[in-house]
TORLO-892668 format. One line per field, with one value per atom (N, C-alpha, C): z, y, x; residue in three letters; atom name; chain; residue number from 0. Coordinates in steps of 0.1 Angstrom, whole numbers, plus 2048, in hexadecimal, padded with zeros to 3 digits. Each point is the difference from the previous one (the first is absolute). Layout:
Z = [Z; ...]
Y = [Y; ...]
X = [X; ...]
residu = [ALA; ...]
atome = [CA; ...]
chaine = [A; ...]
num = [NUM; ...]
This chain:
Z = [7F2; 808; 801; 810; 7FF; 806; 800; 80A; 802; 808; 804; 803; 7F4; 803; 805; 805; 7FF; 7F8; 7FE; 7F7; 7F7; 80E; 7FC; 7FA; 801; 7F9; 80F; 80A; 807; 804; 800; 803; 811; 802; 80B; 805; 7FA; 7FF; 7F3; 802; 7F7; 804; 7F8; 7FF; 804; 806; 7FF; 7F2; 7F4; 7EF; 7FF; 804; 7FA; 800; 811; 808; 7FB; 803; 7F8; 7F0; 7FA; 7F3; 7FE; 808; 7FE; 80B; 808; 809; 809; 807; 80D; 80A; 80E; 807; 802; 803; 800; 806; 80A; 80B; 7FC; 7F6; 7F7; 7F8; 7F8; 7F2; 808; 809; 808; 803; 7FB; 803; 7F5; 7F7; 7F5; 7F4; 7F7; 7F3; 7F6; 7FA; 7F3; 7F6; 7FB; 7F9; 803; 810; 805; 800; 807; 803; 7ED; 7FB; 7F0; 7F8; 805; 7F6; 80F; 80B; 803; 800; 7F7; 7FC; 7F7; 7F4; 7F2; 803; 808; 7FF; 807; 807; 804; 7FC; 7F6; 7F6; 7F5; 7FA; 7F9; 808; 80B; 806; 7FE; 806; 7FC; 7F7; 7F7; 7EE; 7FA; 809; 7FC; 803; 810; 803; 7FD; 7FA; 7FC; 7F4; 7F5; 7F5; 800; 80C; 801; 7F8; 7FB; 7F6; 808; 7FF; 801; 801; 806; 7FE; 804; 805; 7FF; 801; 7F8; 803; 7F8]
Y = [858; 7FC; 80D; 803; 80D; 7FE; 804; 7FD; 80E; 804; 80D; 7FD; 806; 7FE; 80D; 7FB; 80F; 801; 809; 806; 7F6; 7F6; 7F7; 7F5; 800; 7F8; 7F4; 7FE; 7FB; 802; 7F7; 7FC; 805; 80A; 804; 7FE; 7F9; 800; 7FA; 7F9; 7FC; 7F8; 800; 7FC; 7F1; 7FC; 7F0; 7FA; 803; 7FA; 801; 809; 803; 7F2; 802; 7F0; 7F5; 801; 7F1; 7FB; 807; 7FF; 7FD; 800; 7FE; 7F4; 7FD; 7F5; 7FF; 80A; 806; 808; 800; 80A; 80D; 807; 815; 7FC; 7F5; 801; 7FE; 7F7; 7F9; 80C; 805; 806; 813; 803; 80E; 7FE; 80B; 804; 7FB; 7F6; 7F7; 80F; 7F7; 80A; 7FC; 808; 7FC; 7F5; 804; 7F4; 7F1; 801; 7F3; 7F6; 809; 7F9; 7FB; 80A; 7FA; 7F4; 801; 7F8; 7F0; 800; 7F6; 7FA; 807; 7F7; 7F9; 80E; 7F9; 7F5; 7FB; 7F3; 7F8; 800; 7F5; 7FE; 807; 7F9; 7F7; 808; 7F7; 7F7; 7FB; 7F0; 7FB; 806; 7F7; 7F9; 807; 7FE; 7F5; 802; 7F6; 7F1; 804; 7F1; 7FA; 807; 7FB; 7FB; 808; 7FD; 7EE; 7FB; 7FA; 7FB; 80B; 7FF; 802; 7F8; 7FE; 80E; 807; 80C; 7FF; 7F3; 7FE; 7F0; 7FC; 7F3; 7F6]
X = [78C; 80C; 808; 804; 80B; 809; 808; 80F; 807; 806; 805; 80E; 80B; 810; 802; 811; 808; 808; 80C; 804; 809; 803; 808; 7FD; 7F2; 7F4; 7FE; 804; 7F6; 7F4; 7FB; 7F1; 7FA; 7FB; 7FD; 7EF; 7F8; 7F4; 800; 7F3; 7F8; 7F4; 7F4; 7F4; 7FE; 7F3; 801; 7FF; 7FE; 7FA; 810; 80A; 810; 803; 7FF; 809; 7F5; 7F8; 7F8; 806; 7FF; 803; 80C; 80D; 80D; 803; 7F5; 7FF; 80B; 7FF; 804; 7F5; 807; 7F8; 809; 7F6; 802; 811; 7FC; 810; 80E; 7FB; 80F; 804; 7F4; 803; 807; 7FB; 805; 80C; 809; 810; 80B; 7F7; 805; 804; 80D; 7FF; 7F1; 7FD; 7F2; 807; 80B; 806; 802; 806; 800; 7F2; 7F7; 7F7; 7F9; 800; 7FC; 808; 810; 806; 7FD; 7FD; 7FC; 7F4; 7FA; 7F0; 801; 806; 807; 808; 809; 808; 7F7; 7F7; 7F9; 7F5; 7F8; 7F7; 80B; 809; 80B; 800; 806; 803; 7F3; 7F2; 7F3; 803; 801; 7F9; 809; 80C; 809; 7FE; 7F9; 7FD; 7F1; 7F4; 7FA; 801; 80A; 7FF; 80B; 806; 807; 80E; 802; 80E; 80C; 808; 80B; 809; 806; 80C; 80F; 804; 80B; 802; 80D; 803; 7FA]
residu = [UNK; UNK; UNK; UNK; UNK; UNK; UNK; UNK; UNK; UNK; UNK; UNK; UNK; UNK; UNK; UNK; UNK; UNK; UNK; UNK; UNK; UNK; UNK; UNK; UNK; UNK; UNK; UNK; UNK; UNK; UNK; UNK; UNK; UNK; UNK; UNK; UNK; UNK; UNK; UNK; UNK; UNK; UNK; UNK; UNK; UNK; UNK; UNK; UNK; UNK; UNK; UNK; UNK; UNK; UNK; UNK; UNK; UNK; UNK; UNK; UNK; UNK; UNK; UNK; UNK; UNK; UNK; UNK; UNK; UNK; UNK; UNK; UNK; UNK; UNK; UNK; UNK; UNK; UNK; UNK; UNK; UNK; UNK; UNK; UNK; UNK; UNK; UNK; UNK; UNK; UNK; UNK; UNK; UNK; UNK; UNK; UNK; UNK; UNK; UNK; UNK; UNK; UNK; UNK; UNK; UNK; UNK; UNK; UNK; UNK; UNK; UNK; UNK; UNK; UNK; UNK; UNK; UNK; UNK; UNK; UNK; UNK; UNK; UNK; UNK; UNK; UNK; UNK; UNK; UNK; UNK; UNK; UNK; UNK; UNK; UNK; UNK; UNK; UNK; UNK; UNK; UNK; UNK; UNK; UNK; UNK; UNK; UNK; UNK; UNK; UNK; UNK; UNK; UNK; UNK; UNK; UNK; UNK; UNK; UNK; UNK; UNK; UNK; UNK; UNK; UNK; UNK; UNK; UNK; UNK; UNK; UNK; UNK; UNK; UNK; UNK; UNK]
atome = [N; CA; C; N; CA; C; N; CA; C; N; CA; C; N; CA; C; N; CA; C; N; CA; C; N; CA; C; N; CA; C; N; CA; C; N; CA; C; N; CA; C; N; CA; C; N; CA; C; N; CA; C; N; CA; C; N; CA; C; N; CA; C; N; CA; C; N; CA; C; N; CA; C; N; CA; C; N; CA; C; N; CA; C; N; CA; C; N; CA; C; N; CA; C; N; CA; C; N; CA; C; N; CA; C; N; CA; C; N; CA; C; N; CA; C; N; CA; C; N; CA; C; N; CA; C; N; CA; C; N; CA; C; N; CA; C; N; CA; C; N; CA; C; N; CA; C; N; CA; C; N; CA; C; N; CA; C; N; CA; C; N; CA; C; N; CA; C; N; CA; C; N; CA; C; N; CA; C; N; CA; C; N; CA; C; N; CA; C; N; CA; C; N; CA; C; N; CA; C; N; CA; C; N; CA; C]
chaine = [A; A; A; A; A; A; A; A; A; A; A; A; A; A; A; A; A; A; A; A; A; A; A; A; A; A; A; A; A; A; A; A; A; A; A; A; A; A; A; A; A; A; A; A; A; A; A; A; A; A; A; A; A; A; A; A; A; A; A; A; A; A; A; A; A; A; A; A; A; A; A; A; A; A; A; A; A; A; A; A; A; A; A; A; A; A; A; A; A; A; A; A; A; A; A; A; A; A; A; A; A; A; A; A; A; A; A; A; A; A; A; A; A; A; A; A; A; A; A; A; A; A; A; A; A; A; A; A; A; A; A; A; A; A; A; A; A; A; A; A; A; A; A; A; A; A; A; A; A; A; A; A; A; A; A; A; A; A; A; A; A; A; A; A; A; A; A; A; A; A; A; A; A; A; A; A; A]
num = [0; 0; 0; 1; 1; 1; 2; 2; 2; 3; 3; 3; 4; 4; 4; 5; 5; 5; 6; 6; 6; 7; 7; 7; 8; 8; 8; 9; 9; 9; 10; 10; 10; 11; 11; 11; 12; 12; 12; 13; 13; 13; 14; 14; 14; 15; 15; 15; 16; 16; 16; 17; 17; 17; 18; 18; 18; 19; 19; 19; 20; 20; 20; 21; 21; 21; 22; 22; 22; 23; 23; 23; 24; 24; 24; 25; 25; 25; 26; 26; 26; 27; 27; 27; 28; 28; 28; 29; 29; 29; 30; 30; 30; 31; 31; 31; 32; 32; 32; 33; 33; 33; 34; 34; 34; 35; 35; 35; 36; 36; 36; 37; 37; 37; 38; 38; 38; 39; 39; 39; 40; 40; 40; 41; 41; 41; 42; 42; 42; 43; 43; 43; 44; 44; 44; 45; 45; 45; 46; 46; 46; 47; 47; 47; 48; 48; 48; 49; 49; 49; 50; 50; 50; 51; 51; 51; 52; 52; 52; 53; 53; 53; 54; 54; 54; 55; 55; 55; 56; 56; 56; 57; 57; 57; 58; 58; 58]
């Protein structure tokens, strides 16, 4: 997997295995910060896991 930021750490390129793996296309994940696009996988495996595990989180 490679991805190519700038200084600012956006994502200016990256590999098809990058975007597959984070379950996106090249198009979504280009111009993005690297953090955003990471801390939105991280919260949506968490929502998965939430709903398969079917537990309750509020109420």
């Amino acid at each position: 997997m490679l991805r190519t930021i700038t200084a600012d750490e956006k994502i200016i390129d990256c590999n098809d295995a990058y975007a597959k793996n984070l379950g996106y296309t090249k198009e979504e994940i280009i111009g993005k910060h690297r953090q955003l696009i990471t801390l939105q996988k991280k919260v949506m495996m968490s929502w998965q896991n939430q709903l398969q595990s079917g537990k309750r989180t509020a109420r």
